[in-house]
C-alpha positions as semicolon CSV with decimal commas, in nm:
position;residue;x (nm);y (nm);z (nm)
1;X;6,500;7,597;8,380
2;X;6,810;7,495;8,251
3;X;6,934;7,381;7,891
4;X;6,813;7,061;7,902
5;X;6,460;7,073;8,012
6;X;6,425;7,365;7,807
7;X;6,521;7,191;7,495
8;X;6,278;6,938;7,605
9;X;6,007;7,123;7,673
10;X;6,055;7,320;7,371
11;X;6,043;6,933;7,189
12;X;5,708;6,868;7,320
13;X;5,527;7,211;7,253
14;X;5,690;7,184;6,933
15;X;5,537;6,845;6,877
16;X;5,176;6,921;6,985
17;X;5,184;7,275;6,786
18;X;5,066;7,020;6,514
19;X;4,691;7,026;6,521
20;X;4,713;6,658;6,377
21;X;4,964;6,605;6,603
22;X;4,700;6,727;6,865
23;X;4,419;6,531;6,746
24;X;4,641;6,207;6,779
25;X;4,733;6,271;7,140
26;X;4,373;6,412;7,259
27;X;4,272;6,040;7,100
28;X;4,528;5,845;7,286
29;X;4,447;6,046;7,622
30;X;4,104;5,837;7,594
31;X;4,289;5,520;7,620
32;X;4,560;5,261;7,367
33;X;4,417;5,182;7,029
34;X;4,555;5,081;6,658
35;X;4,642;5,270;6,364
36;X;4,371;5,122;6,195
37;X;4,132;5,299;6,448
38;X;4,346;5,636;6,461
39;X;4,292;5,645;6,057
40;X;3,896;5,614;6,033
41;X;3,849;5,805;6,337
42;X;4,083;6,099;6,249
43;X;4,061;6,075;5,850
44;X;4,427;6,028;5,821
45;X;4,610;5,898;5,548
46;X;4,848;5,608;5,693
47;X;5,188;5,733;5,609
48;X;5,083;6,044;5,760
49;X;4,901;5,898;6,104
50;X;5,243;5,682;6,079
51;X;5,451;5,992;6,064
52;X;5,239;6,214;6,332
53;X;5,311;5,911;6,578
54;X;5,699;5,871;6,534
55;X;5,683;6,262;6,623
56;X;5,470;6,238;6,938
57;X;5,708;5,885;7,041
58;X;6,003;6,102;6,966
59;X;5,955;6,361;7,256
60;X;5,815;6,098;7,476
61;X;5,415;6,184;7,469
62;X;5,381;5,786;7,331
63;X;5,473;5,467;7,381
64;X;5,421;5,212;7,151
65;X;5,371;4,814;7,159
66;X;5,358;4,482;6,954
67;X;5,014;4,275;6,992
68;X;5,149;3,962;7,198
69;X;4,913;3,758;6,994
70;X;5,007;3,872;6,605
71;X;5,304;4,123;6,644
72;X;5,213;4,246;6,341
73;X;4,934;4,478;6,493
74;X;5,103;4,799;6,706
75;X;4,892;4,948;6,994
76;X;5,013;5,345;7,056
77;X;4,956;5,439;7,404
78;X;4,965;5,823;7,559
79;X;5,260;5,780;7,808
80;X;5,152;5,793;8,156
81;X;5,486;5,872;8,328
82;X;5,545;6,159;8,057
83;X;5,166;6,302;8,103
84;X;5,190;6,299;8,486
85;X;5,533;6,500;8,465
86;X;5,383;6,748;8,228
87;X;5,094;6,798;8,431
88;X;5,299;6,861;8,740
89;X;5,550;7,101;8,545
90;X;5,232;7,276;8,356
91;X;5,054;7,334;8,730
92;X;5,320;7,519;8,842
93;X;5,432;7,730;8,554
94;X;5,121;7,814;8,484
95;X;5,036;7,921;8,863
96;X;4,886;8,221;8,837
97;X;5,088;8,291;9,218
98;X;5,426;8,282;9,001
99;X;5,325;8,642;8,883
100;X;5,526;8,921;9,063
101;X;5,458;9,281;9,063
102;X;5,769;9,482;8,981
103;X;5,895;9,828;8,912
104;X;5,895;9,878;8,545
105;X;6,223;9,990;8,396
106;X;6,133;10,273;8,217
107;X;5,994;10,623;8,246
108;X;5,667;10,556;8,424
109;X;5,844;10,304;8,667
110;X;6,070;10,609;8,740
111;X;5,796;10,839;8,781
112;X;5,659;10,553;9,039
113;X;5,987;10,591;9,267
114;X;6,001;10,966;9,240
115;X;5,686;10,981;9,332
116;X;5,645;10,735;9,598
């Protein structure tokens, strides 16, 4: 990993280490809705909700978009490109076949070497 996605990824763990922050995105992941809907259904107050979703937009987990009809209204949306790459990346650091055996470092991994 270099730099860069590691600063990103960091972003994004950072982001959902929330547990509002969690609650928001599990929400979304069931499909777009409104603030008004995120409020009652999450018993946030609105400048909070308001400020849990500029975080989650920030590190790319949502997108966000004007009602064609009465801009007025904003629909927040879980971000389907972002999701997809973080279920990718996620699948294979978390594969379980990543996980090496090795020859410890220290006194019993010497033992090990003088002994086998």
């Amino acid at each position: 990993m270099n730099k860069e996605e590691l600063t990103q990824r960091t972003a994004v763990f950072k982001a959902l280490s929330d547990p509002n922050r969690l609650r928001i995105f599990a929400e979304l992941m069931d499909g777009d809705t409104c603030n008004c809907e995120l409020k009652d259904k999450l018993s946030l107050a609105p400048n909070l909700l308001s400020h849990h979703l500029k975080v989650l937009e920030s590190v790319g987990l949502v997108s966000s978009r004007r009602d064609a009809v009465d801009g007025r209204w904003i629909y927040y949306a879980a971000n389907r490109e972002t999701v997809a790459d973080w279920h990718d990346w996620l699948s294979v650091f978390f594969n379980p076949s990543r996980i090496q055996t090795r020859c410890l470092c220290g006194p019993e991994g010497q033992l090990a070497v003088s002994v086998g």
